[in-house]
Structures are given as C-alpha cells and as structure tokens.
N, C-alpha and C positions, 0 to 999 in steps of 0.2 A: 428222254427222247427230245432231241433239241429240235429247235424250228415252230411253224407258225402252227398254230391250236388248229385246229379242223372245226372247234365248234366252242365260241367263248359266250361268258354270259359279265357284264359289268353293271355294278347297281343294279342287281335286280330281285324284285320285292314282287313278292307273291300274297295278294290279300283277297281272303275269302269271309263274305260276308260280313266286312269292317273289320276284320281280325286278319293282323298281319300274320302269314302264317312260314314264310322265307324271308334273309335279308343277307344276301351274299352281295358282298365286293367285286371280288370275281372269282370267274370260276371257269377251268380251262380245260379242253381235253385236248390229248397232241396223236396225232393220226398213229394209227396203230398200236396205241395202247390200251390196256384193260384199266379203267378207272374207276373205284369201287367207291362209292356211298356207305358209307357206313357211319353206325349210331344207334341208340337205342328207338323202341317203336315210339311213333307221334314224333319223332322228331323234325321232318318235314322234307327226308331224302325222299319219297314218293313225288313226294309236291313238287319239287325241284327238276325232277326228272320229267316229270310231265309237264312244265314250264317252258324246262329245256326242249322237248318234244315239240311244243307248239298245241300240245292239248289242255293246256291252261293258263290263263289268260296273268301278264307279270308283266310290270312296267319297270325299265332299263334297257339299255340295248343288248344284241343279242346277234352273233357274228358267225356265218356257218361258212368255212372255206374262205375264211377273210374278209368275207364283204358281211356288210350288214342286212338283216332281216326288218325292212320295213313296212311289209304291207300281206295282203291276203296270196297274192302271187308270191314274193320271197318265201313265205311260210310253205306254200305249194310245190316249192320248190328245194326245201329242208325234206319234206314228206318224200319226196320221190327221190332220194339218197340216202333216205334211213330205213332205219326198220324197227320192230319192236316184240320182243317177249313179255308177255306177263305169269305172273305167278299159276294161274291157270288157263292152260291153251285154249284158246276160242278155234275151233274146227268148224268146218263148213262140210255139212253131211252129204260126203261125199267119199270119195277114197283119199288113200294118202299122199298118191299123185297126183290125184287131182286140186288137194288141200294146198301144196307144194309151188303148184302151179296156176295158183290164184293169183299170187304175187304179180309174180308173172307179165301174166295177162294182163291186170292193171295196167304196169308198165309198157304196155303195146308189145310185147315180145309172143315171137311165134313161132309154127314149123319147125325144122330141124334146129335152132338153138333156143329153145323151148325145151326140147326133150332135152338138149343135152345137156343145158342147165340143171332142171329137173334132176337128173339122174346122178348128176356128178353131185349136189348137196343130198340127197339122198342115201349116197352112198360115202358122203363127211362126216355123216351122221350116223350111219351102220344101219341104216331103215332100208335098204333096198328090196332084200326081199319080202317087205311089209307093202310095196306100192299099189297092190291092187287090193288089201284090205281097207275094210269101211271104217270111218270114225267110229262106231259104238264097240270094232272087235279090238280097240284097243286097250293098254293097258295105262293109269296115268305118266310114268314113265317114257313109253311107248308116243305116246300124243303129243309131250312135252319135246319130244327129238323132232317130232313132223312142225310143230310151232317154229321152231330153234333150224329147222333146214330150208322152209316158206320164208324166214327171215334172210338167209343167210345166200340164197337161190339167187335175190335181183342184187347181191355186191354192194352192201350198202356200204356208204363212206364212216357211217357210226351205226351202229346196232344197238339197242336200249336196254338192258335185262334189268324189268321188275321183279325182284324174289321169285327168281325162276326154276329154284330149289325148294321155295317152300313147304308145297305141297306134299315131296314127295318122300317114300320111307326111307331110312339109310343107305341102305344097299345102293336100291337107285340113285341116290342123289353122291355119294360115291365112285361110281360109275360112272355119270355124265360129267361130275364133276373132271375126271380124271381125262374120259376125251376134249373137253371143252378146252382145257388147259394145251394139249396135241393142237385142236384145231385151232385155236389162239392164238399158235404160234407159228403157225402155216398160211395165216392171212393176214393183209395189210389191212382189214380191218378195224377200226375203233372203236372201245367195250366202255360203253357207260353201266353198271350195275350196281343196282342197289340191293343193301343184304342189312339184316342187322346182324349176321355173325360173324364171329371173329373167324372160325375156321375157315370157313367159307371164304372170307376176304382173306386172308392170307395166302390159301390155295390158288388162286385165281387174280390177285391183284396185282398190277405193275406201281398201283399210286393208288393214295389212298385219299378220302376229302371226311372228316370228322366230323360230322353235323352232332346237335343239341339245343332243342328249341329255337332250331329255324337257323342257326347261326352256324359258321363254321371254329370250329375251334382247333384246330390245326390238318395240315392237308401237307402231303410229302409222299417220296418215294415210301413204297410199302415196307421197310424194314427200318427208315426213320421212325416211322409213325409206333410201329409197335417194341422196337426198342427202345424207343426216345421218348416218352409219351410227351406234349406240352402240358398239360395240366393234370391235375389229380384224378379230375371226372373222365379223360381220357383212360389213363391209367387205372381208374378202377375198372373202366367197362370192360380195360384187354388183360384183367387177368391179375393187373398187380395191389396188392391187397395192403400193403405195409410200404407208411412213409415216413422217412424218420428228418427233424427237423435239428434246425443248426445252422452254422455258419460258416460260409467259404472263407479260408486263409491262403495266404499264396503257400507253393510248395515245391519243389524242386523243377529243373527245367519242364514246361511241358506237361505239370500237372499244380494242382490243388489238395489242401485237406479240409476237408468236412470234420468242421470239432462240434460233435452232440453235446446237450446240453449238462451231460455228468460225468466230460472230458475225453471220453472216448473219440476216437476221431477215425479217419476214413482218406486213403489214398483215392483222388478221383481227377479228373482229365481238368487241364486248366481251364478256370473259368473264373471272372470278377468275382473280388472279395465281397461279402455281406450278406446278408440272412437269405437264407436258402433251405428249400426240402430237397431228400432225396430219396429216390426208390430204386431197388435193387430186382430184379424177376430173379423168380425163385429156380429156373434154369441153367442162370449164373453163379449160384452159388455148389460149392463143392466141399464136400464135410470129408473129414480124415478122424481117423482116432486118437491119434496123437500128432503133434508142429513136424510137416515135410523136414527133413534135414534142409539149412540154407542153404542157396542156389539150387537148388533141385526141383523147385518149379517157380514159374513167373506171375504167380498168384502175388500181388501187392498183398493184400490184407491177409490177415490171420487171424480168427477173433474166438474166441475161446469161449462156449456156450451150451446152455445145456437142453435136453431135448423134453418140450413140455407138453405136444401133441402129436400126432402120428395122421392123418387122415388117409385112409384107402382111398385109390381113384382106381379106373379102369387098369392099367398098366403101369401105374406109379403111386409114388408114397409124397404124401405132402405134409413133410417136415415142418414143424411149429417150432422156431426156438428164441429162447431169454439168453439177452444175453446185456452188459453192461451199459448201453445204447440204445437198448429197447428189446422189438421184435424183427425177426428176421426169419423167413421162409425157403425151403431147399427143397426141387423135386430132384427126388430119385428116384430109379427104377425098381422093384419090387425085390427081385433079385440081389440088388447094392443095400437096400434096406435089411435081409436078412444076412448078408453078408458081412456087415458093418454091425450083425446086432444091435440093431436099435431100437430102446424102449424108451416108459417115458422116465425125465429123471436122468438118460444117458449123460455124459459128457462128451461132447466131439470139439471140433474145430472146424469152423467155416471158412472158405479159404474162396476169395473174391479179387478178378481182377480190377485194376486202375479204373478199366475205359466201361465195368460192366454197372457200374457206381454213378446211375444217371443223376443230374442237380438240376432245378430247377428254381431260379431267383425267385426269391419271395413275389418280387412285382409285377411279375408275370402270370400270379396264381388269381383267382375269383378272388373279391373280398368276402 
C-alpha cells in the first residue's frame, strides 16, 4: 500500500525503569492496512503498541496523519482518531448498546447518528440482536464483538488490537477471526495488532514487523516475512526447523547453486557468491517414489532420500528425512502418506523448486 503512513514512529526507544525495553528505527503503518506485531512473548510488541498509542511514555518522534505529535494536545488528538481492543474487553455495566455507544458520546456524537452509528457496528459485528442484553449475560466471545464494535462505531483512522484472541476458545476465535478478515476488508480502516501467533498473523496480516527483544528483526509484506524468513530466530519461531549450511556459486541465468559441505548442491534463485544458510519449509517440498520422468515436472531439484521419522499432526504427516546434505522435512497430508506408503527407513525422492530454496548470506545472520 503505497503513500504516506497514517501513523510513523522514528528513533523510538521505550525505557521502563532504566531498562530499555523497545528500540525501533522506524516503524510504519499505511492507511488501511492490517499490520501485525509479531514475535515471541516479552518481546516488547505490547510495549510498542502502547508507545504507539500514547499510553506509554517513548522518546523519538512520532507522526500521526503526517504531522508530528508533540505535546499533550497532539496526543489528544491521536486519542480521538483511534481506538483500542485489548485482550480482554473492559465493559461498562450497562447494556451492549449502551457499551457501543460510549465511544460515542465521548466523541460528542448524538441523536439520530448516534443510533445509526450504534447500530450499523453492531450489526458489522453480528451483535444486533444482543443490544439490549447486559454486560454479565454475555458470553467472552460475545463481549469481545461489543469491545471490537465500541471501537470500530467512532471510524477510527487506526484501531489497536492487543491479543484480542487471546482469551478466547477455538471455535471462537475461528469465528471472529474469519469475520474480522470480511470486515477488514470493507473498511478503510488501519489495523495495528499484535499476536504472538503465527496462525493468527497470517490469517489477518497485510504486513508483518518481527520483533525480538525490543528490536525489529525483519518487517515485510506478510508472505515475504513467512516465506522469506531473514534470519534463523525468525525462521525458527514460523515453523522452519532445518538449516542447511554452504555456499552460494553462480549458476545459470537467473539462479544460484548452494554447494553443502559434502558436495551436494542445491538449484536456488540468484543470489551473491559466498557462505550462506539455507532453509526450505516443509510445504515445499514434494516426495515421489521413484525420479518424475524428465521434463514432466518443473521441480529443479531431485534429491534421493530416505524416510527416518514420521510425526502425526492434526491433518498431516511431518516427514523427517536423511539425505546426503543433511536433513530435510515434507509435510503431507495423511492421506498422500498412506498412499505413498511410508515408513521409517522408506526410500522416496524429494523433489523442490528453484525459488522454494530460501538463502540467506552468512553476514546477515546473529553472530
């Protein structure tokens, strides 16, 4: 989403009680995006969110709508164009239009576009015929829609969401999850959320910002981030478990080989010659029982390997395999597993595109 951020933050350092606890460069959100925080917990996307909010106190500047935030009025004025969820709804014991239209009121809003406010987030949210029940006849689900519509009621330019799934059981959080993504994409408004899950951030993310002890460690569209990881601590937290290490050589137009260190090697997307990791998600790869006939599929690699673990998941099988370059991991579906008969000890063949073969330079990685 091109154009000016709706709400930037540059040099800005969050310290709580002489303990640095953020240290972002910058940090951007662009109007009508969903922008998800993500990271493991303590890592300091809370902190950052409430920095961003004006609910904690962070030196650097800090730019809502273009202009700068410099004083108690500025900030006054970030409050009355945003909004906020958190992890659990704070209701005012009352009913759930009345809850609704708290917001509201604050905002000086009255009379007939009052109600019809009211009524039309009410009904974004699927709560309509809940408006005359009380805070305690709700369910936390149920609460968590009235929080999420009190927000969304006064049109805020960015809306907050603290782990605003956390609390809640699957189902539920399946559910809202699935209208929020609908009404996300029905409004120009901008989603700052923080999550520490991967699911979750994926469902719901346009862009993604990486935090890890206060730091950002890579931030990109959301299918950069979780195909691409930049470093290993990314890449371990989304999933990918196996890195295999080596070195870029050039390779025909347009790509690279990755030669492991007991010569095995690796078709992979051009990138500068010299030592390098790389990781593969187990997604990507795709096992046969015997070498496709050539030209009959556009898989680059072909690697001949055998099957050392099996792990049961909910709907898939996660393939363990040896093979002359190391380890290498395959999910497949439960079904492709019995169908491929595979045990431990099989022989298959793993068969991996060019562009699925992520690299990343040595000097890019933590020492």
């Amino acid at each position: 989403m091109a154009g000016a951020p709706i709400l930037e933050a540059r040099d800005f350092v969050v310290v709580r009680n002489g303990k640095e606890l953020v240290r972002v460069e910058r940090f951007a959100v662009q109007p009508g995006e969903v922008h998800v925080l993500l990271g493991p917990n303590g890592a300091g996307k809370s902190t950052l969110l409430r920095a961003l909010n004006g609910l904690e106190e962070a030196t650097g500047q800090l730019f809502f709508d273009g202009a700068p935030l410099r004083n108690g009025g500025d900030r006054r004025r970030l409050r009355r164009r945003t909004a906020a969820v958190f992890q659990r709804p704070h209701l005012l014991s009352t009913t759930v239009r009345g809850n609704v239209e708290s917001g509201l009121r604050l905002r000086g809003v009255t009379g007939a576009e009052l109600r019809r406010r009211t009524s039309a987030s009410l009904s974004l949210l699927g709560i309509a015929d809940l408006a005359e029940r009380r805070r305690d006849g709700l369910s936390g689900g149920e609460a968590q829609r009235v929080s999420i519509a009190r927000a969304l009621a006064v049109d805020p330019a960015v809306v907050f969401f603290d782990e605003p799934l956390a609390s809640l059981d699957p189902p539920t959080r399946r559910s809202l999850t699935a209208d929020l993504q609908s009404i996300f994409a029905q409004l120009a408004t901008a989603v700052l959320w923080v999550t520490h899950d991967t699911e979750e951030a994926l469902a719901v993310a346009d862009r993604v910002t990486f935090l890890s002890g206060g730091r950002v460690l890579q931030e990109g569209p959301r299918a950069e981030v979780f195909n691409r990881p930049a470093t290993p601590e990314v890449a371990d937290y989304l999933g990918v478990d196996v890195w295999l290490e080596g070195t870029l050589e050039s390779g025909d137009v347009g790509t690279a080989r990755f030669v492991l260190a007991g010569g095995a090697s690796l078709v992979c997307p051009e990138a500068p010659p010299g030592p390098a990791f790389a990781c593969i998600h187990p997604e990507d790869v795709v096992l046969f029982l015997s070498p496709p006939r050539e030209g009959s599929t556009s898989l680059r690699n072909m690697i001949p390997a055998t099957v050392s673990e099996i792990r049961p998941q909910a709907r898939s099988r996660l393939i363990v395999l040896e093979w002359q370059g190391g380890r290498l991991q395959a999910l497949v579906t439960r079904a492709a597993c019995e169908e491929l008969d595979l045990a431990r000890h099989s022989t298959v063949y793993a068969a991996i595109k060019a562009m699925a073969v992520h690299v990343v330079p040595r000097g890019r990685l933590p020492a």
